[in-house]
C-alpha positions in Angstrom: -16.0 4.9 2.4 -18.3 3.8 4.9 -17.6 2.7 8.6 -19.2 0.8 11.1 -19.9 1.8 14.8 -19.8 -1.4 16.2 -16.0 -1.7 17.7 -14.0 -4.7 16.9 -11.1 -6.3 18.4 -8.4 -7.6 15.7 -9.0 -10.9 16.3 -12.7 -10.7 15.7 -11.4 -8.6 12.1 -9.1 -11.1 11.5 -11.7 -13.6 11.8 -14.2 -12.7 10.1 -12.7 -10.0 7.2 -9.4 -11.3 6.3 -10.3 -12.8 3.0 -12.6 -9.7 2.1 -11.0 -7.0 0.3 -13.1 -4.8 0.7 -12.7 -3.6 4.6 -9.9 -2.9 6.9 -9.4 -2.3 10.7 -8.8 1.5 11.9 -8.9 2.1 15.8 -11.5 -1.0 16.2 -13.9 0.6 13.6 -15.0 -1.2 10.7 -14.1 0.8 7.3 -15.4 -0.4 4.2 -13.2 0.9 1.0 -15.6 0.6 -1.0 -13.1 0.2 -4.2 -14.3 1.9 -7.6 -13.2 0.0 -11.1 -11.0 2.8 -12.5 -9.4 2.3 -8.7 -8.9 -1.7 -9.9 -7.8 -0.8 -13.0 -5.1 1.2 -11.8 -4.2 -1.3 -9.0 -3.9 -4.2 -11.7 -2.4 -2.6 -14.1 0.6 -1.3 -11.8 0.5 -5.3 -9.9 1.1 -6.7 -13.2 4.2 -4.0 -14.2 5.8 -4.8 -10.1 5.6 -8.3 -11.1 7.2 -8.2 -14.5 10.1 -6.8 -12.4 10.4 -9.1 -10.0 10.7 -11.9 -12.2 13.4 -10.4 -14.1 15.4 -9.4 -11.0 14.7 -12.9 -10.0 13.8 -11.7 -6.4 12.0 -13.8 -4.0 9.9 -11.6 -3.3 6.1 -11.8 -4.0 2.7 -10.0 -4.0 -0.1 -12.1 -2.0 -3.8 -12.0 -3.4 -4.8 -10.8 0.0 -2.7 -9.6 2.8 -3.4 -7.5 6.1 -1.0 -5.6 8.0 -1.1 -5.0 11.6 1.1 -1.6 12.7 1.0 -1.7 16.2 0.9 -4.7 18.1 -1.9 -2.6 20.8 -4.2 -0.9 18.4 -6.8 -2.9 16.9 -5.9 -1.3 13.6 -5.2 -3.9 10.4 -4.5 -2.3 7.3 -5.2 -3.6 3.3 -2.6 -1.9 1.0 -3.7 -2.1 -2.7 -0.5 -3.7 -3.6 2.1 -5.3 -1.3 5.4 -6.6 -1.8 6.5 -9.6 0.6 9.8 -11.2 0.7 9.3 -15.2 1.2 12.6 -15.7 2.9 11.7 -13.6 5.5 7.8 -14.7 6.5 9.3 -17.6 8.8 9.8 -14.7 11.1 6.0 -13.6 10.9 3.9 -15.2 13.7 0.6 -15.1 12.3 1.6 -16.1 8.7 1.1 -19.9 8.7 -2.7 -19.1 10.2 -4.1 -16.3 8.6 -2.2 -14.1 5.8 -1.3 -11.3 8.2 2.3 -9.5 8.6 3.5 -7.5 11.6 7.3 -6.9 10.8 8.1 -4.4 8.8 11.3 -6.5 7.4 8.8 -9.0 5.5 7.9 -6.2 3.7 9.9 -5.1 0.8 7.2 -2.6 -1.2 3.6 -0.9 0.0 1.5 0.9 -2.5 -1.5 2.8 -1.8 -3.7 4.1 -4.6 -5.8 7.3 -4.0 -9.5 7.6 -3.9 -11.8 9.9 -1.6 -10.1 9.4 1.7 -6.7 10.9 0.4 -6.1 12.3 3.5 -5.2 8.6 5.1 -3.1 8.0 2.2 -0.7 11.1 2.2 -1.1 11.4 6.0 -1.3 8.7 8.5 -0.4 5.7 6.4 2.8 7.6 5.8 3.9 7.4 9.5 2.3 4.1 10.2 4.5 2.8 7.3 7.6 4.5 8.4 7.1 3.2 12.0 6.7 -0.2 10.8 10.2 0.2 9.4 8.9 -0.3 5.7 11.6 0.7 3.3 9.5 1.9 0.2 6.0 3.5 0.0 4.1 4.3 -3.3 1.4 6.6 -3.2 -0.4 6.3 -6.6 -3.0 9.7 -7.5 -4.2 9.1 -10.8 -6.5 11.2 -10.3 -4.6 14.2 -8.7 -7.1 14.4 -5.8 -4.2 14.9 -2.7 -4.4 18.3 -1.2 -2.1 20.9 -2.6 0.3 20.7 0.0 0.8 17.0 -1.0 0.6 17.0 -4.6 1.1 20.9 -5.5 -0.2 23.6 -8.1 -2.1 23.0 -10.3 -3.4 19.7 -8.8 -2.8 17.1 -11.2 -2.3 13.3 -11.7 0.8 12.4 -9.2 3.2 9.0 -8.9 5.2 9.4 -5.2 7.7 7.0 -4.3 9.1 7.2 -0.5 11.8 5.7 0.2 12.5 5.3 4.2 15.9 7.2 5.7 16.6 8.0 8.9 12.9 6.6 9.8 11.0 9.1 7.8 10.2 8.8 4.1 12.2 10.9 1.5 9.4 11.4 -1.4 10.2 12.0 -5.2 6.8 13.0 -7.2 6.2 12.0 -11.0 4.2 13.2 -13.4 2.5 11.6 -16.2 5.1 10.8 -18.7 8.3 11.0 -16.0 9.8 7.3 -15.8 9.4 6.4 -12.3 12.5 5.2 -10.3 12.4 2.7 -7.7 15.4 1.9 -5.3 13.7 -1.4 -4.3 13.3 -2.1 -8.5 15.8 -0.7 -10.4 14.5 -2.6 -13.6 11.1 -1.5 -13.3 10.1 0.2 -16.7 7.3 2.6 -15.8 5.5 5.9 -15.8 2.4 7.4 -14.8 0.5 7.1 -17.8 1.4 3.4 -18.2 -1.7 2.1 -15.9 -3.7 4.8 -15.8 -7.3 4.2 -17.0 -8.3 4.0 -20.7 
């Protein structure tokens, strides 16, 4: 991951990042996520199995090609989830939507997955209450690669599925492992486990 010194507003992010993929907004700084392949393979493979659900719970809900979210509305901090869940019905509400593909209510939001790579820390740490402040009602932290700290993830460290689901304004977390089917309470006919997307 690399970052830039130079310190940027959110508007100047928006405009000139928000079709890249590759970078998001932390504090004004400039972070580039420098995504690996076995990282896209992972993210495809589990936006492909989200979206088989959705179209058999018939949901209007959707996952955008790109999408930013902005936490707070006085921190020049915009972030890129890997995969993001959006409910249609709900983004007349969003006041940057029609302009730039940007969401700053929580309540658009129905799913926000994050999968791990070196900066684990973000992932497991402050994404968690960023999400939870937001008011976003499900969280999936996705380490395929079981590289979350032991306090996160547990003895001996291995590949980890967590899904947080938001009560009482924190997130209650259930961990799978490899073979476990994985429950959602946002997608309760999501067929899925662990080993489903992980790399081949």
């Amino acid at each position: 991951m690399v970052t830039s010194s130079q310190f940027l507003t959110l508007e100047t992010f928006i405009n000139q990042y928000s079709d890249s993929p590759c970078y998001e907004l932390v504090d004004g700084e400039l972070i580039d996520m420098e995504p690996t392949g076995l990282h896209e393979t992972v993210s495809g493979k589990l936006a492909t199995q989200i979206g088989i659900a959705l179209i058999a719970e018939k949901l209007s809900w959707f996952i955008p090609r790109t999408c930013l979210i902005r936490p707070f509305a006085n921190t020049p901090t915009a972030r890129r989830p890997d995969i993001i869940v959006l409910d249609e019905t709900l983004l007349v509400h969003e006041p940057l939507w029609k302009k730039e593909p940007v969401i700053t209510l929580g309540k658009s939001i129905k799913l926000v997955v994050e999968v791990v790579s070196t900066n684990w820390e973000t992932d497991y740490a402050r994404k968690v209450e960023e999400y939870a402040l937001l008011g976003i009602r499900e969280y999936w932290i996705v380490d395929y690669q079981g590289l979350g700290g032991v306090a996160f993830i547990g003895k001996p460290k291995q590949p980890t599925f967590t899904v947080g689901e938001l009560i009482d304004e924190e997130y209650q977390q259930k961990q799978y492992r490899l073979t476990e089917p994985i429950v959602s309470p946002s997608l309760p006919s999501l067929k899925l486990c662990l080993n489903d997307i992980l790399p081949r």
